[in-house]
N, C-alpha and C positions, 0 to 999 in steps of 0.2 A: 374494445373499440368496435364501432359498428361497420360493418360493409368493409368499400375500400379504403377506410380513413388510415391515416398513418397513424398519429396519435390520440390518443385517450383524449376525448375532450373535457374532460373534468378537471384532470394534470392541467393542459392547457389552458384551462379558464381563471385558474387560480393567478395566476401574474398579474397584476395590477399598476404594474408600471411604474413601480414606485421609485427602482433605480439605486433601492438600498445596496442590492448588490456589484455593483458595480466596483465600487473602492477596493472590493475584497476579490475580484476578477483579474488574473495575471494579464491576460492579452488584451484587457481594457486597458489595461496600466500597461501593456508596451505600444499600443497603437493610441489610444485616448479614442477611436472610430467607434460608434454606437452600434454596429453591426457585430463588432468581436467581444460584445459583453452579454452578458447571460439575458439581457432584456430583449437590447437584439435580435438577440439568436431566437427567443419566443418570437418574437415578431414576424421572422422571417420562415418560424415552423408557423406560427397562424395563417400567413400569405398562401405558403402551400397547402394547408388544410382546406384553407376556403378556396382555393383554384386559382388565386391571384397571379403564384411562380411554379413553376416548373419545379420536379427536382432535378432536372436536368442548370438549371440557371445556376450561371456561375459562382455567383454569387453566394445562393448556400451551397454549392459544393466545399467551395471554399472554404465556409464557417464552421460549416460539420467537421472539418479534416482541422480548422486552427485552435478547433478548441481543446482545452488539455484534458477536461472530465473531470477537474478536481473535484468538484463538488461544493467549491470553499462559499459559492455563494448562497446555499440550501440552509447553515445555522444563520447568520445574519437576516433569513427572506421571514419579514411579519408575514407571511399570506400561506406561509410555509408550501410553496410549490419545489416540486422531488422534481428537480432539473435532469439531475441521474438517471432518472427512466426515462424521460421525454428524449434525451442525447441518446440514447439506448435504440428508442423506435426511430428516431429518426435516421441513425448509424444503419438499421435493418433493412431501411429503405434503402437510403443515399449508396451505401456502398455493397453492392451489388453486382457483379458480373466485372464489365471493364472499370466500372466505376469506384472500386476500392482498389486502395493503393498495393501495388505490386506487392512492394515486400508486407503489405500488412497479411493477403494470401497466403506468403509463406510463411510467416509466424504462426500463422493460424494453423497449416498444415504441422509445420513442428509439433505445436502443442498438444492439436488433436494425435500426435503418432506418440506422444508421450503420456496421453489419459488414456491411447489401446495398451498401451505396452502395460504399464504400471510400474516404469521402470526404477530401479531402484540402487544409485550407484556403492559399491565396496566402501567408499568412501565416507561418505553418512551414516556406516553404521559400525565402523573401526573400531571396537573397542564394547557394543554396546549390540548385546545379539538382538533381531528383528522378531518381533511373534508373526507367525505364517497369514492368520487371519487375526480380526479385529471379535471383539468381544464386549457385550454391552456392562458388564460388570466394572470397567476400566476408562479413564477417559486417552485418548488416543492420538498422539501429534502426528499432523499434519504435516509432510513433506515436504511439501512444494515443487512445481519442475524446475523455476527456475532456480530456486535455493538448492533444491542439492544437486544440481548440476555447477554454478558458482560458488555456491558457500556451504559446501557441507558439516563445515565446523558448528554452524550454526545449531542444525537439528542436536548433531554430539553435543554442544555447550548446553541443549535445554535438558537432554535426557542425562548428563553428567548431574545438573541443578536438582531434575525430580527425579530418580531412576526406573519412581513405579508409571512414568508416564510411557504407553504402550506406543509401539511403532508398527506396524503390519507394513510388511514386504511389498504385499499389493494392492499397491493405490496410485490412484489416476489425477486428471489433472483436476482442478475445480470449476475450471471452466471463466474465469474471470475474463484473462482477454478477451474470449472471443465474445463473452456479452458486452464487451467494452467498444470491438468491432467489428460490430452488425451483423455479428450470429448469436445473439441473445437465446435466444430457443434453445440450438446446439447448449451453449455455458449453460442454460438453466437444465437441460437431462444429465448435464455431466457433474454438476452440481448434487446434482440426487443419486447419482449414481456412486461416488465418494461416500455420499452419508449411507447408503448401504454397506460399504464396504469398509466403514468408518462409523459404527454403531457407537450411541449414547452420547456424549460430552468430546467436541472434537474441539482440540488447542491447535494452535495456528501460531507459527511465530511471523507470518506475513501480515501487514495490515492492508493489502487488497483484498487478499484474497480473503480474508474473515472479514469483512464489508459484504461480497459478494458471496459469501456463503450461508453467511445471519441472515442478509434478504432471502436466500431461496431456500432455508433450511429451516428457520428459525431461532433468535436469541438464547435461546433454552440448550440448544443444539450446540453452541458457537461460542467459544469464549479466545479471544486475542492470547498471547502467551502473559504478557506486563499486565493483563487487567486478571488472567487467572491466578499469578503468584501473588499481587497487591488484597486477592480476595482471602487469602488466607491456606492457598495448597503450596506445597512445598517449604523452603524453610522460609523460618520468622525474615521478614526484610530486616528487623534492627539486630539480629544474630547474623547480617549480613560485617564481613572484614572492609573497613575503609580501603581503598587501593591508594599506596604510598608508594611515592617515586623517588627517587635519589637526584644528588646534583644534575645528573645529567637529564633527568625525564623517566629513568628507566623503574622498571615497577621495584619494588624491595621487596624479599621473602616474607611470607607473611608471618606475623611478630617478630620482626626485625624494629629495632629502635629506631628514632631519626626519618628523616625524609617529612615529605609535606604530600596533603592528600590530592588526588588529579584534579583537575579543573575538566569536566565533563560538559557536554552539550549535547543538545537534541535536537532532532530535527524529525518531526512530528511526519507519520504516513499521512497523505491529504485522505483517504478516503477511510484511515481508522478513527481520526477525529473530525470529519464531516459528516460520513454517515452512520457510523456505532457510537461517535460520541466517546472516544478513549483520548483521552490525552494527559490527563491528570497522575493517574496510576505510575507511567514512566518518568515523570518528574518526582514522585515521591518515593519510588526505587532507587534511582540516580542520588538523592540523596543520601541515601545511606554508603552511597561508592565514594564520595570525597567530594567536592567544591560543586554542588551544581551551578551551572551558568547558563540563564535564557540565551537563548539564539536568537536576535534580532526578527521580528518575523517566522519566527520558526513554524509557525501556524503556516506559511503558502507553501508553493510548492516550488519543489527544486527543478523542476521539468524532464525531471525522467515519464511520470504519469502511463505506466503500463508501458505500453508500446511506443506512444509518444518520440522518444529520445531516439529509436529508430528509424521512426518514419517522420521526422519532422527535427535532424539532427541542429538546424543552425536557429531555428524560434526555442529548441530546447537551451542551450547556452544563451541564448539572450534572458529568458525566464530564469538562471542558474546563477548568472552573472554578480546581480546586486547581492544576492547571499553570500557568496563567494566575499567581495570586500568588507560585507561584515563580519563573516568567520576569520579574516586574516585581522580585523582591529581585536580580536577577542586572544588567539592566543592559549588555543585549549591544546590538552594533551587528547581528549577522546572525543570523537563527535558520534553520540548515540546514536543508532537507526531503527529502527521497527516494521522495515519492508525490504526486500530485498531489491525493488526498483531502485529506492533511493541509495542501498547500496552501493551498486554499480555506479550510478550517477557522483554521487559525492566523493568514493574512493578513485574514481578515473580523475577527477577535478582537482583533488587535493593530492594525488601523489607527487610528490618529493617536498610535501608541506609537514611542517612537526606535528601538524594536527592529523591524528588516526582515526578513520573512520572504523566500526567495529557495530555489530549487533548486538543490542541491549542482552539479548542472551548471553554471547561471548561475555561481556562485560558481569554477569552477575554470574555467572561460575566462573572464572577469575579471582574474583573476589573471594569466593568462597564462605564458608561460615567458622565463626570460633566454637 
């Protein structure tokens, strides 16, 4: 970008108005306002580029803070413009001193005390001893702060599945939220600072955070957990054990006779299949667990979206909402996840519902192999 411009004017040149995206825009589809859809929102970053608004106007303050950052509208756009980056500088601007939201500051501070620390809870490695440093000989899973602070079973479930996949003690955050909001800079040195300490082939059982670490690292660098085993590391998927329930729901011992296989679902990370492009992989693992079953839409987003669900608790339930009536027509014993946003989100939604929400990991060491 040159001088004081906010954003790249090439990204922004590329939008053409064409409005494709729009259908595929959650807060277009809760307000129908041409302001709160991705076209919009270019609109109203062109206004500011050429001097028209303020970034003080209300207006895009507003739109900068309503938008969830899915990115759902970037595979649908023919002109192919990366909305992702542009929500990025604009976030860099916008939110700034008083003008980012309270608790999003403090998220930020968390996270940054959790990428100094490298902290690493008892919990995540129960069972499964830690190597001290990372080594480029090995590919290397990914942590997470907030996964193994909420789900540490997670990381244990991937390293139960592959056991040669390496874990090192000290590692930091990757930096996603805070490129998410409006410290892009900060996420992208704490992004490279990971991949030092995280040498060769890094697996990720989050699909943010391997969104934002394939951009600042490289695809070569970066592989999702479901697109690394679907590639052929760990065991065979079809040596994968159907998961069999009994009358009640309840799983059966594996090679136990009888029962019928789970009815599974998915509900896709928006930025692992928006911007890396995975979605496919996890549908064809879930098959081999028992019944899979589309999720209605399972492509948008459930409105956790990073930080989102925090700072924007009552637009995230209305975004949550429609999914919600359609997982209760479906009727599933598992609702698959591949991020641990959407964890939170759909396991807080659906508790005291027969449908279990669970990580595609949990789920595929479970299962186990014959």
């Amino acid at each position: 970008m040159a001088g004081d411009k906010i954003f790249d004017d090439d990204l922004l040149s590329r939008c053409m108005s064409c409005g494709f995206c729009l259908p595929s825009c959650p807060t277009y589809q809760l307000t129908g306002e041409e302001a709160s859809s991705p076209r919009g929102r270019i609109t109203l970053m062109r206004a500011v580029q050429e001097d028209r608004l303020d970034v003080t106007d209300p207006t895009v303050l507003a739109q900068s803070e309503f938008c969830l950052g899915c990115r759902a509208c970037e595979p649908v756009c023919p002109a192919g413009v990366q909305y992702g980056q542009l929500l990025e500088q604009w976030r860099d601007t916008e939110w700034q001193g008083r003008r980012r939201p309270l608790l999003a500051r403090a998220l930020m501070a968390m996270m940054s005390w959790l990428g100094m620390a490298g902290i690493t809870l008892l919990g995540v490695v129960r069972g499964a001893a830690l190597t001290r440093r990372g080594t480029a000989d090995a590919p290397h899973l990914m942590l997470g702060c907030v996964e193994r602070v909420l789900y540490p079973r997670v990381s244990r479930s991937a390293r139960r599945l592959v056991p040669a996949l390496r874990a090192p003690a000290v590692q930091g955050c990757c930096g996603a939220l805070h490129a998410h909001n409006g410290e892009s800079g900060k996420g992208r040195r704490m992004a490279q600072r990971l991949g030092r300490q995280l040498p060769g082939t890094i697996v990720t059982t989050s699909g943010g955070c391997s969104a934002h670490l394939t951009h600042e690292l490289g695809a070569d660098r970066v592989v999702e957990f479901s697109a690394w085993i679907a590639a052929g590391n760990g065991p065979d998927p079809a040596s994968l054990r159907p998961i069999m329930l009994d009358e009640r729901g309840k799983p059966l011992p594996p090679h136990a006779s009888g029962g019928r296989p789970a009815r599974i679902g998915l509900q896709d990370s928006c930025h692992l299949r928006n911007a890396v492009g995975v979605w496919r992989q996890p549908r064809e693992l879930i098959a081999h667990l028992g019944e899979y079953v589309e999720v209605p839409n399972a492509a948008g987003c459930c409105g956790a979206a990073g930080s989102y669900s925090v700072l924007r608790p009552k637009d995230s339930r209305a975004v949550l909402a429609p999914k919600l009536d359609a997982l209760a027509e479906l009727d599933l014993d598992y609702l698959a996840v591949v991020n641990p946003g959407c964890y939170r989100q759909l396991a807080g939604a659906l508790k005291g519902s027969r449908t279990r929400v669970v990580h595609l990991a949990e789920l595929l060491a479970a299962a186990g192999t014959d």
